[in-house]
BAPA-486872 format. One line per field, with one value per residue: residue number from 1; x, y, z of N, C-alpha, C in turn. Coordinates in steps of 0.1 Angstrom, whole numbers. Atoms other than C-alpha are relative to their C-alpha. Layout:
% BAPA-486872
nr: [NUM,...] $
n.X: [X,...] $
n.Y: [Y,...] $
n.Z: [Z,...] $
ca.X: [X,...] $
ca.Y: [Y,...] $
ca.Z: [Z,...] $
c.X: [X,...] $
c.Y: [Y,...] $
c.Z: [Z,...] $
This chain:
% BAPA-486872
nr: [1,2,3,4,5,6,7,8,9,10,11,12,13,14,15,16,17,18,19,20,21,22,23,24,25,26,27,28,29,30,31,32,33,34,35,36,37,38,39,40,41,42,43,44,45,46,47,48,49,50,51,52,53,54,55,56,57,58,59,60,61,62,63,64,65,66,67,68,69,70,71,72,73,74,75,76,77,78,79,80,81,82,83,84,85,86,87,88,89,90,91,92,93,94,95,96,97,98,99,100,101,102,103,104,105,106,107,108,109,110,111,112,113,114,115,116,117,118,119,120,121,122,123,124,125,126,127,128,129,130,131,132,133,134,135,136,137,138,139,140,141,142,143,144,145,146,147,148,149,150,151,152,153,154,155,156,157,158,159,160,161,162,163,164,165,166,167,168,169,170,171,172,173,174,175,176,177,178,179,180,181,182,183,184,185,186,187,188,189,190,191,192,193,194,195,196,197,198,199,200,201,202,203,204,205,206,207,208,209,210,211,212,213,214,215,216,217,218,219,220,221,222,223,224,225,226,227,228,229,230,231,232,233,234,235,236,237,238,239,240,241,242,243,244,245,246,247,248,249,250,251,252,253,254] $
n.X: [13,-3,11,6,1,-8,-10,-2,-14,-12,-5,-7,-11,-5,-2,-6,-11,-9,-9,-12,-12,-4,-3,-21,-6,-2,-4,-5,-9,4,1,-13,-4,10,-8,-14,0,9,-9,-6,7,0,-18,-5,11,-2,-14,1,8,-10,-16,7,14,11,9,19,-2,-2,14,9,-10,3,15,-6,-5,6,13,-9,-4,11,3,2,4,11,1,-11,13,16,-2,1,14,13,-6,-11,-17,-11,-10,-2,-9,4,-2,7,-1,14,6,8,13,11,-11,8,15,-4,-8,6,12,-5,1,13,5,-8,1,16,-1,-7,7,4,-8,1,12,3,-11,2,14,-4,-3,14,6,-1,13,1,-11,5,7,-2,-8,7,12,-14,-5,9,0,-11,0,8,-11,-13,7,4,-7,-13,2,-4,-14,1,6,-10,-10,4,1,13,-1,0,-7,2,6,21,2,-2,9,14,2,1,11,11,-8,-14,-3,-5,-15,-7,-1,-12,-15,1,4,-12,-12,-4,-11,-12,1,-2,-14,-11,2,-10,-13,-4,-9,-9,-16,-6,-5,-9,-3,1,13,10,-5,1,15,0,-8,-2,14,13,-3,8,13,10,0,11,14,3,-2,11,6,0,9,11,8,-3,13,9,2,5,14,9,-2,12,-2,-14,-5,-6,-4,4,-6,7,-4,1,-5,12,-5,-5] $
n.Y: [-8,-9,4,-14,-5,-7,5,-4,-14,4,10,-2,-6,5,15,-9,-1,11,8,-11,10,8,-5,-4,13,2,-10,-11,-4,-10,-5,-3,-16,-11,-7,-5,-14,-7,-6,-7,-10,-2,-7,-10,-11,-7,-8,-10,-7,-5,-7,-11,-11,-1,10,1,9,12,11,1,9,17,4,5,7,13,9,-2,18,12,8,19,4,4,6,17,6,2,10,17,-1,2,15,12,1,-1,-6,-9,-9,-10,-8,-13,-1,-12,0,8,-6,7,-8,-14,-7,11,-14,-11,1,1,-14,-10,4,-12,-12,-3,-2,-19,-14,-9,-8,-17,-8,-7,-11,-13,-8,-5,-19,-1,3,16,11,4,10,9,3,6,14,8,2,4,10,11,1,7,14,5,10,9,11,8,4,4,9,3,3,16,6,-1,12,9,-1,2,-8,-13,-8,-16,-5,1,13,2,-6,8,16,-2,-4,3,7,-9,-1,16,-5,-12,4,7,-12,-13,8,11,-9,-8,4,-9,-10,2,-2,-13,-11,3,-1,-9,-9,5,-1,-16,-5,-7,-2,16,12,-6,7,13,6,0,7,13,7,0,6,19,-2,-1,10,9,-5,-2,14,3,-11,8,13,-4,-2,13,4,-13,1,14,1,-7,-3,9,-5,-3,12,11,11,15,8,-9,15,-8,12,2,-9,8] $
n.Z: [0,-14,-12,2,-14,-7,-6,-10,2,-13,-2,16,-2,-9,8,9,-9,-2,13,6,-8,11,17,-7,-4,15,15,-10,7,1,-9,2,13,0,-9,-1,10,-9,-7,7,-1,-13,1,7,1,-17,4,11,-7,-10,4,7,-10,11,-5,9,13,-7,-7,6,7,-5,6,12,-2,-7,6,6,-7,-6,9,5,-12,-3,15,-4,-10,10,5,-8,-8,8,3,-9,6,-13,9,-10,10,7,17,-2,21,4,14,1,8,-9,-11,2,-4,-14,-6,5,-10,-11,6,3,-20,-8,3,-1,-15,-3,4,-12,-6,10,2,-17,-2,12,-5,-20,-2,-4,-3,-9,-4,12,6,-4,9,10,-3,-7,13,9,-2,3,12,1,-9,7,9,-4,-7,15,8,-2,0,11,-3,2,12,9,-10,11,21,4,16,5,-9,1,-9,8,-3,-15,-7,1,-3,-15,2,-8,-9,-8,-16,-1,8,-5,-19,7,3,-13,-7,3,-9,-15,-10,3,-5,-17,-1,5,-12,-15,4,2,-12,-9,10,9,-9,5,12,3,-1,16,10,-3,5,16,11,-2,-10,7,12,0,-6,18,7,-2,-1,18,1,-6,10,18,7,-4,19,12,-2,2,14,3,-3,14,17,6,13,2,6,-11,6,1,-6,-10,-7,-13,-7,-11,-16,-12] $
ca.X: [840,840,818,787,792,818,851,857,878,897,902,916,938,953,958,973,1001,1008,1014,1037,1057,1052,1063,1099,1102,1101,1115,1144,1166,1139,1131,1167,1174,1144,1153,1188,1176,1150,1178,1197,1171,1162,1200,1199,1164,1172,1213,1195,1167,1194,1225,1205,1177,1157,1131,1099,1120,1139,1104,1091,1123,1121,1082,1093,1119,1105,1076,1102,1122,1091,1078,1091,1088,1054,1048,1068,1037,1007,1022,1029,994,974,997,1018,1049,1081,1109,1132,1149,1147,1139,1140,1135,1116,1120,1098,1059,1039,1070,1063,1024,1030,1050,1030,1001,1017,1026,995,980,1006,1000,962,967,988,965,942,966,977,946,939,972,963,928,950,955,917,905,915,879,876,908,898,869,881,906,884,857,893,906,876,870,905,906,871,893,921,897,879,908,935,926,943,975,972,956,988,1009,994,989,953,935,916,938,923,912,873,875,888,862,834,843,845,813,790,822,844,836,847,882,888,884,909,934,929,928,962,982,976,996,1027,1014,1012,1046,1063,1045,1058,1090,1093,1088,1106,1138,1139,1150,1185,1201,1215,1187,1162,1189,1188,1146,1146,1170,1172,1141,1111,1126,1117,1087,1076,1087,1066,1037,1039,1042,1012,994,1000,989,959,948,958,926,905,912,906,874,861,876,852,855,896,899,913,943,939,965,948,964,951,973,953,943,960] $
ca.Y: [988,1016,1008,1030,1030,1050,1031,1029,1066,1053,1017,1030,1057,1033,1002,1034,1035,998,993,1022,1000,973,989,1002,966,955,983,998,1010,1030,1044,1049,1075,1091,1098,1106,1133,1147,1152,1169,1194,1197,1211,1232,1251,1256,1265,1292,1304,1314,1326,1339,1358,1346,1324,1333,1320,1294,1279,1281,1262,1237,1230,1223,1206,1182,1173,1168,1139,1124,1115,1079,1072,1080,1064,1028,1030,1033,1007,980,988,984,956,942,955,955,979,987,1014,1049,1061,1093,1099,1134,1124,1098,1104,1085,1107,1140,1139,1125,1158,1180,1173,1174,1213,1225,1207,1234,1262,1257,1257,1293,1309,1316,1331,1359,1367,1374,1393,1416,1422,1429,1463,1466,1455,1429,1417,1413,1395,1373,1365,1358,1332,1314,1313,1302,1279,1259,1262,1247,1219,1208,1202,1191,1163,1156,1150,1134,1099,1107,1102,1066,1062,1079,1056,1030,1042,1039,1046,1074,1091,1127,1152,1152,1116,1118,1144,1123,1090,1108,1126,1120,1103,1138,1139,1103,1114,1140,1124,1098,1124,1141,1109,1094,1129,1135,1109,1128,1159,1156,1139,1171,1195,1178,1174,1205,1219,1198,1204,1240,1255,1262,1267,1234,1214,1234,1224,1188,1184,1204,1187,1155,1142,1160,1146,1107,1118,1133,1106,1082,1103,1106,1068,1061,1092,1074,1039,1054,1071,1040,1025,1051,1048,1008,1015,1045,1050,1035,1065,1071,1030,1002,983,945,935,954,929,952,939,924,942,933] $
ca.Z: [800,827,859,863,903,921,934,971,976,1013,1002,959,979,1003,976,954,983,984,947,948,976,951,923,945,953,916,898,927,901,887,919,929,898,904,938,933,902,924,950,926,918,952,958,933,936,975,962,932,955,984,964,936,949,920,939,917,886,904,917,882,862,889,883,850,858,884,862,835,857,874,837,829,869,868,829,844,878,850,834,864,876,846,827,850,833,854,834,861,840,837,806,806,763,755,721,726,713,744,769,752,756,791,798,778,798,828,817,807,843,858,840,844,881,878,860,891,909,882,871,909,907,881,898,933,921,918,943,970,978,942,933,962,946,912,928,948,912,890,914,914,879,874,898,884,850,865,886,850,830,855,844,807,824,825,792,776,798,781,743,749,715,726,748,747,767,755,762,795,806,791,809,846,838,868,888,901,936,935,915,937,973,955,947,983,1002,981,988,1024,1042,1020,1024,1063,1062,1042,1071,1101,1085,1075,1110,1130,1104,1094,1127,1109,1073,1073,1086,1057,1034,1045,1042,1008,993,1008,1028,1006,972,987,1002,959,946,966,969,925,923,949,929,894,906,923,887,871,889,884,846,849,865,840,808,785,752,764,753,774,759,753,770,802,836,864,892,923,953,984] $
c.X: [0,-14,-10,-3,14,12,1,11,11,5,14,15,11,9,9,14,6,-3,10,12,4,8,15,6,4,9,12,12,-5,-3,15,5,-7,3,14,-3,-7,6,10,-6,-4,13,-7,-12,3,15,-8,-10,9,11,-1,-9,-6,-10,-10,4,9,-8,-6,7,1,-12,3,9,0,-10,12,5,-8,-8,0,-5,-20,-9,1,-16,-12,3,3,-9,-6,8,8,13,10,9,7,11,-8,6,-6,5,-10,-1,-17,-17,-6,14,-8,-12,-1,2,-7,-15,-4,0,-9,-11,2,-8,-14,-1,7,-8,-7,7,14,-7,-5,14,-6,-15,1,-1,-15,-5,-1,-7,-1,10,-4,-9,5,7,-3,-11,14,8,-8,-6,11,1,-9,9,12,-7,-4,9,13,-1,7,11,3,-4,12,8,-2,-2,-15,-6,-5,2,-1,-5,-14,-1,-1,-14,-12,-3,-3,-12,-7,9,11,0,8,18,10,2,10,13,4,4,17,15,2,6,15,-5,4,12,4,-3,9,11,12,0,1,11,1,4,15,1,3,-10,-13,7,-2,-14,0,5,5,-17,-15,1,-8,-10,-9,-2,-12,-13,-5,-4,-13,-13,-3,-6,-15,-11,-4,-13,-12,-4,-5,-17,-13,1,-10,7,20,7,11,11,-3,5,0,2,-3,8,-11,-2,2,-1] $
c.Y: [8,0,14,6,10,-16,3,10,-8,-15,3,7,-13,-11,8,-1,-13,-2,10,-5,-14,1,6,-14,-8,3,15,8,11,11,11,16,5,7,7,18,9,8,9,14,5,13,12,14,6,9,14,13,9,10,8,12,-3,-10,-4,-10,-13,-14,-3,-13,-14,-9,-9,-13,-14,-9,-8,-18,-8,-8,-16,-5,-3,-7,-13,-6,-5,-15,-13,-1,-8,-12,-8,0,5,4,6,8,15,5,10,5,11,-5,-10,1,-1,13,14,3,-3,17,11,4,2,20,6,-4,17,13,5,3,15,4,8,12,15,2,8,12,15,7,6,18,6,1,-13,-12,-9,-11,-9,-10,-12,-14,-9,-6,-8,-12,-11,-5,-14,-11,-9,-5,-9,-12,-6,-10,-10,-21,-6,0,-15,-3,2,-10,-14,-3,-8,11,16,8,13,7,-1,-11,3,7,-3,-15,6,5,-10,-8,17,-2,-13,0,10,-6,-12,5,5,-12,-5,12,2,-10,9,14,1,0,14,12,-3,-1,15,10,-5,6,11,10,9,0,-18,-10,5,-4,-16,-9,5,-5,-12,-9,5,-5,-19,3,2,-13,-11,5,3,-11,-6,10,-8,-15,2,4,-10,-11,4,-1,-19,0,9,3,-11,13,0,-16,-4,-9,-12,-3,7,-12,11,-11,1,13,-5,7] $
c.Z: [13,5,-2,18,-1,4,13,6,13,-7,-15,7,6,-9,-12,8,-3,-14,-1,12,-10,-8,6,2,-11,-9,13,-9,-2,12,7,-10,5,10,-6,-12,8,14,-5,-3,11,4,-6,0,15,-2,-13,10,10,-5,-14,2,-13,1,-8,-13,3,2,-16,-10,9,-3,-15,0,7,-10,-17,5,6,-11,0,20,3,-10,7,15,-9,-3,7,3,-12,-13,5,-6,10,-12,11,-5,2,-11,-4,-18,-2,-13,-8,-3,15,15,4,2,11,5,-3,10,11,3,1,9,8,-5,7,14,0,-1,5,4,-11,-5,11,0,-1,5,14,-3,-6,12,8,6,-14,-7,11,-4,-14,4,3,-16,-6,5,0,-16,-5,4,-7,-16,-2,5,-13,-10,8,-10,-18,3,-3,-15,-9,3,-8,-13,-1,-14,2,13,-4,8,5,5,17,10,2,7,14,4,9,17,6,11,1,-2,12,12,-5,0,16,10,-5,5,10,9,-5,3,12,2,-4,12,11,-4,-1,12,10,-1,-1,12,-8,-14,-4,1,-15,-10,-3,-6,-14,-5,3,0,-8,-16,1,0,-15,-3,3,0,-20,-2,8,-5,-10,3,6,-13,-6,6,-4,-14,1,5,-9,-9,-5,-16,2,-7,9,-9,5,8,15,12,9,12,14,11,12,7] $
């Protein structure tokens, strides 16, 4: 039954970090791949962007692509958080039903987040105050859905019954600020790290090679993984219409 207060945002982000140390210590195998694929892509978007010259479509096939291999990784957290299952495997299966809407979702997150920023495009050659505008109206628009709905991530993760959009929007209803300083509070130790990292490191070709394609792949990974068990509270505390499975083992907080 989903609480009708708020969750503590500093203590949820923080307890979101240390199950996603948990959950490496459990499940290092899964972790392991993820890294190592995420290194791979890494490479290759910093090798396509450079030697191609095709950054815009580079950056857009990676997007894809990242969210793509972070699936089962971040499917495997929902699921040690909110039943206490330990699968240290990646299983990376599009065919799979609970994968595909996992990823689909994931997608149409993204997209929803572009769409600001080319609508603003398309109004640049209007009118620069004006595309301003629109962006700033569109990005907030956006985010607002994106804050409403993150908490159907977990529910898919789990094959809760009513893992839907509608649902999701109707459980958080009166809880966003709450969702959001959650989200904001669990990304900004990684965030931070990838700044300082990034300009310590990027002085030369090699060393920018080094952080893109070494050093901010760990940094995703853990900040997806402490992201996902962060949600994965978030849904134990408000889903109520998205449906709670039975065998629901939220693990402690320590």
């Amino acid at each position: 039954m989903a609480m009708d207060t708020d969750v503590p945002i500093i203590d949820t982000a923080i307890q979101g970090w240390r199950d996603a140390v948990a959950a490496r210590e459990k499940m290092p195998t899964l972790f392991w791949v993820a890294i190592a694929v995420m290194i791979g892509l890494g490479l290759l978007h910093f090798l396509s962007g450079v030697w191609l010259f095709l950054p815009l479509l580079s950056g857009v096939v990676f997007s894809v692509a990242q969210a793509l291999a972070l699936t089962p990784l971040a499917i495997a957290v929902h699921r040690f958080v909110l039943l206490d299952e330990i699968h240290d495997s990646y299983d990376f299966a599009p065919g799979d039903p609970r994968f595909q809407k996992f990823f689909v979702f994931t997608i149409a997150l993204e997209l929803l987040g572009a769409i600001p920023q080319v609508i603003a495009y398309l109004f640049a050659a209007v009118s620069t105050f004006l595309s301003s505008i629109v962006l700033l109206v569109l990005a907030v628009v956006t985010t607002i859905v994106a804050v409403r709905t993150v908490i159907l991530f977990p529910s898919i993760a789990v094959d809760a019954t009513g893992a839907e959009w509608r649902n999701a929007m109707a459980d958080t209803k009166g809880h966003s600020w709450s969702v959001f300083f959650v989200l904001v509070c669990a990304v900004l130790p990684a965030s931070v790290a990838s700044i300082v990292v990034v300009a310590l490191f990027s002085a030369s070709w090699l060393l920018t090679l080094v952080v893109l394609g070494f050093i901010l792949p760990v940094i995703t990974v853990f900040m997806v993984a402490a992201v996902a068990a962060a949600v994965s509270r978030l849904f134990a505390a408000y889903a109520n219409q998205l449906g709670q499975p039975t065998n629901l083992h939220l693990r402690a907080v320590v």
